[in-house]
C-alpha positions as CSV (number, residue, x, y, z in Angstrom):
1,X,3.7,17.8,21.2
2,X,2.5,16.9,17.8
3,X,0.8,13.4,17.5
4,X,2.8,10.6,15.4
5,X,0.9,9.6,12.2
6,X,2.3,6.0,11.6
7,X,2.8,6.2,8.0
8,X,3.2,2.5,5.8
9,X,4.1,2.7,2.1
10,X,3.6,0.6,-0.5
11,X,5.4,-3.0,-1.3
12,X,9.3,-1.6,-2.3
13,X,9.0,1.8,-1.7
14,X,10.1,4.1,1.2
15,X,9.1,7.1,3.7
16,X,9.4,9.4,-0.2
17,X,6.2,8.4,-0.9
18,X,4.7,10.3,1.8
19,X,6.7,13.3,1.3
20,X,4.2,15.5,-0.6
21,X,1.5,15.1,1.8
22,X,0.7,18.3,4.2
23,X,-0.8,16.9,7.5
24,X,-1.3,17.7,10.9
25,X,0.9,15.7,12.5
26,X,4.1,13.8,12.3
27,X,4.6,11.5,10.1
28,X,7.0,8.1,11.3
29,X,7.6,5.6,8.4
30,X,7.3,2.3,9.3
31,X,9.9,0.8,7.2
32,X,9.0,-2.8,5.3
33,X,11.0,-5.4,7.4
34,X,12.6,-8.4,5.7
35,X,10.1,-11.3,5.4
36,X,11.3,-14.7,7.8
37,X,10.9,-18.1,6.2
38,X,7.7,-19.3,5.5
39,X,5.9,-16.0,7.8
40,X,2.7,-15.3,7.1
41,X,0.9,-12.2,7.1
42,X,-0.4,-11.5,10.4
43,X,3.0,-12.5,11.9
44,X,4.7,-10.3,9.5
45,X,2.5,-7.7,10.8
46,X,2.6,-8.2,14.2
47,X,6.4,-7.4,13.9
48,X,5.6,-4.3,12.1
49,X,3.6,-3.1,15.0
50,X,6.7,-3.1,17.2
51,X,7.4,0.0,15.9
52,X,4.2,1.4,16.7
53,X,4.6,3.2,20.5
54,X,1.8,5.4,21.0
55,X,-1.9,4.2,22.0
56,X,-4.9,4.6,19.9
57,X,-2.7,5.5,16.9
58,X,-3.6,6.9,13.8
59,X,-2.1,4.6,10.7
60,X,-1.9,5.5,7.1
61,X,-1.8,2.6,4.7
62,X,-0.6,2.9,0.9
63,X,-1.5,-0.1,-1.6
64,X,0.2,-3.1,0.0
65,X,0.6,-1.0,3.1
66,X,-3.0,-0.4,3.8
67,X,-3.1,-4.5,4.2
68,X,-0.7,-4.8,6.8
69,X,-2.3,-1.6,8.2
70,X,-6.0,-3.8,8.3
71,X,-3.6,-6.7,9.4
72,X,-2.3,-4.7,12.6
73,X,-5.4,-3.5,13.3
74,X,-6.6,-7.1,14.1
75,X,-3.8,-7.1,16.9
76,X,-4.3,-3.5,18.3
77,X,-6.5,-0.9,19.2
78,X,-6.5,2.2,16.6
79,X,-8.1,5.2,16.5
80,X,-8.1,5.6,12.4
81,X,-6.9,3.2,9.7
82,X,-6.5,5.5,6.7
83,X,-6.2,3.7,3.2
84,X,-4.7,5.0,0.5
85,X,-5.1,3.0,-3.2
86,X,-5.5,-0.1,-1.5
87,X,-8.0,-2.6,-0.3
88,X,-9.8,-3.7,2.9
89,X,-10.8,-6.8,2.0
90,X,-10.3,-10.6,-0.7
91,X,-13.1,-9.4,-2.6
92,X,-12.2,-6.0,-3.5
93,X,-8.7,-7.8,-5.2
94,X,-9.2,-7.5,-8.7
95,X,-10.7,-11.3,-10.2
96,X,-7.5,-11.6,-12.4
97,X,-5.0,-11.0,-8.4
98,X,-7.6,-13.1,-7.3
99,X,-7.4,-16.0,-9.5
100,X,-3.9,-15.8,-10.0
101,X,-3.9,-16.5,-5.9
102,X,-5.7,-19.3,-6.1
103,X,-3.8,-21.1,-8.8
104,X,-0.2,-20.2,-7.8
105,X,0.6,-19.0,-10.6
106,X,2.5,-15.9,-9.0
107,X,5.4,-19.2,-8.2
108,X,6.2,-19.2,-11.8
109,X,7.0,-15.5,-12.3
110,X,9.8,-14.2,-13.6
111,X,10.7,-12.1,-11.1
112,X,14.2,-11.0,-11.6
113,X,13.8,-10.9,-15.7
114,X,11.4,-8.9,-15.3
115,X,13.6,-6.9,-12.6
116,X,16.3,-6.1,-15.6
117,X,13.8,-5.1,-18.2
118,X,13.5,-1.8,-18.5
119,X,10.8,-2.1,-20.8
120,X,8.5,-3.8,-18.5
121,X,9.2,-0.3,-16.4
122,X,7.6,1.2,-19.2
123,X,4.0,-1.0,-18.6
124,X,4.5,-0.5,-15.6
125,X,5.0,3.1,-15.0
126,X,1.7,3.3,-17.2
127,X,-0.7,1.0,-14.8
128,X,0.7,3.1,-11.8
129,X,0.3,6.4,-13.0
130,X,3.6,7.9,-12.7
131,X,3.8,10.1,-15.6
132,X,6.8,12.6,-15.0
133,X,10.6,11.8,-15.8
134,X,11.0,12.4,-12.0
135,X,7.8,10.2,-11.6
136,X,8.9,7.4,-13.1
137,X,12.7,7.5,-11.7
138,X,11.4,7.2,-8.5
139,X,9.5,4.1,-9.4
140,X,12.1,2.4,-11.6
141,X,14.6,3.2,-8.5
142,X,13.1,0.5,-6.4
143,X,12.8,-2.2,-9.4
144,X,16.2,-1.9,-9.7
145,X,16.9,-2.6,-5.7
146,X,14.6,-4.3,-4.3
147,X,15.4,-8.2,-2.5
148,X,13.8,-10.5,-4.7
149,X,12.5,-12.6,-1.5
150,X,10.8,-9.5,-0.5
151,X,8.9,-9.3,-3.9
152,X,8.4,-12.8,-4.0
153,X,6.7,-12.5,-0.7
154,X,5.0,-9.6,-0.9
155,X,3.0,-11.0,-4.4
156,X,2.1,-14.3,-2.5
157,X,0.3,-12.3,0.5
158,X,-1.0,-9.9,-1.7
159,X,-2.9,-12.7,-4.2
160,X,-3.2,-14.8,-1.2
161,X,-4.9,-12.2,1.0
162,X,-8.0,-14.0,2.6
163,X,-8.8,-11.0,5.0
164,X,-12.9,-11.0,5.3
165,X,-13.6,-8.1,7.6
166,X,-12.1,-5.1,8.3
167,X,-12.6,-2.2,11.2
168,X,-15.2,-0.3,11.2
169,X,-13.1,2.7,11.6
170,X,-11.4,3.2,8.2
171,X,-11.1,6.0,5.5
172,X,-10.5,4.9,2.5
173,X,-9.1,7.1,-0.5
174,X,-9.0,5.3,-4.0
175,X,-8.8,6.9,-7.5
176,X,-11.3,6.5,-10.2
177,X,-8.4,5.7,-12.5
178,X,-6.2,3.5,-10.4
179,X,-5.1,0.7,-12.9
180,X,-3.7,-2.1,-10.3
181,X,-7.0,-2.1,-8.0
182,X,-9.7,-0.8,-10.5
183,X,-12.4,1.2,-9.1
184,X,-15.2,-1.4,-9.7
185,X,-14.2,-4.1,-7.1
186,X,-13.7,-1.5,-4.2
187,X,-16.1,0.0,-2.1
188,X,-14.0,3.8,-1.0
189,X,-15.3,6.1,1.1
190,X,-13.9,8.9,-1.1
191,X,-13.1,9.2,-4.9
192,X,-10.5,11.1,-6.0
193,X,-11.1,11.6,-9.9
194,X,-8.6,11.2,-12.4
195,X,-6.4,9.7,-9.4
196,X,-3.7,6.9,-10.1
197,X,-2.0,4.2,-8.3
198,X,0.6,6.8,-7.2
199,X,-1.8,9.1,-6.2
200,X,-0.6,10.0,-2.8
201,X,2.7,10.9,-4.6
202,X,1.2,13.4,-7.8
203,X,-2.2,14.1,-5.6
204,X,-1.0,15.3,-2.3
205,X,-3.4,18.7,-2.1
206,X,-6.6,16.7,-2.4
207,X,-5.7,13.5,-0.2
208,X,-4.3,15.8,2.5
209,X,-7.4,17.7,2.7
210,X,-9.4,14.4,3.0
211,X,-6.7,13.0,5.8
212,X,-6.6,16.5,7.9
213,X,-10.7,16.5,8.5
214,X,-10.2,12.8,10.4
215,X,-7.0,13.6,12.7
216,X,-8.4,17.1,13.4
């Protein structure tokens, strides 16, 4: 029976992320639950891990996903924490997410303007790396959907993210061209060059490889 590979996307997207990637294994998406009133991280991510049945599992983690990964990890024992264009840690946030934090100024966004311009998708788009017409409808797909608690949310625990350590058993992936958590503040344990924000998505080959020689 083939081991489950606990899979977490990224803030607002789903299991299609993931779907690119050749791994040994099966890979079980655990979908982004709806945030509670006033929950904070590690509670949010303790309910994640109710979906999580097998011991000592193996979880991959993309961008905000790769938090909550280092946030479960705190409450179970796991064999590999696998990030993908994320961070482990407060001071590997860029100093522009990091000061933003710690002057609320993520309260005064204008989150669901911004959620009808389709010219913001444009910016966007660029500072994730999604280059392809089928690239960049698959990102623009969720801006158009997604609960605006749950983006609301999900900026305040990402800007807000105090986490200081992190296991000792992680692989971390991150692309030398990743434009929403620059290369310089983060400390990976591989480099994929030319790789984007969306790298897992437009990358698949190279990140496989790297993912295959830690669950083998």
């Amino acid at each position: 029976m083939e081991r489950k590979i606990y899979c977490i996307p990224g803030f607002g997207v789903d299991e299609r992320i993931f779907s690119n990637l050749s791994v040994t294994g099966h890979l079980e998406t655990i979908h982004w639950l709806s945030p509670l009133k006033k929950e904070s991280i590690s509670e949010y991510a303790l309910r994640m891990s109710a979906k999580i049945t097998e011991a000592d599992p193996v979880i991959i983690g993309v961008s905000f996903g790769g938090m909550i990964a280092i946030e479960i990890g705190k409450l179970l024992p796991i064999r590999q924490i696998i990030l993908i264009s994320s961070v482990k840690c407060r001071k590997e946030l860029p100093l522009q997410m990091r000061l933003i934090g710690n002057l609320g100024l993520d309260k005064i966004f204008p989150v669901k303007k911004i959620q009808q311009n389709e010219r913001v998708y444009e910016i966007a788009n660029r500072r994730l790396g999604a280059i392809t017409p089928q690239e960049k409808e698959f990102a623009n797909a969720y801006r158009r959907t997604a609960d605006i608690h749950y983006i609301n949310w999900s900026f305040d625990k990402i800007l807000n993210w105090q986490n200081q350590s992190f296991p000792a058993n992680i692989v971390h992936i991150h692309g030398d061209s990743d434009q929403i958590f620059p290369l310089k503040t983060i400390h990976p344990t591989h480099i994929i060059k030319g790789g984007t924000h969306m790298m897992v998505y437009n990358r698949p080959d190279e990140i496989s490889a790297i993912i295959n020689k830690y669950i083998d």
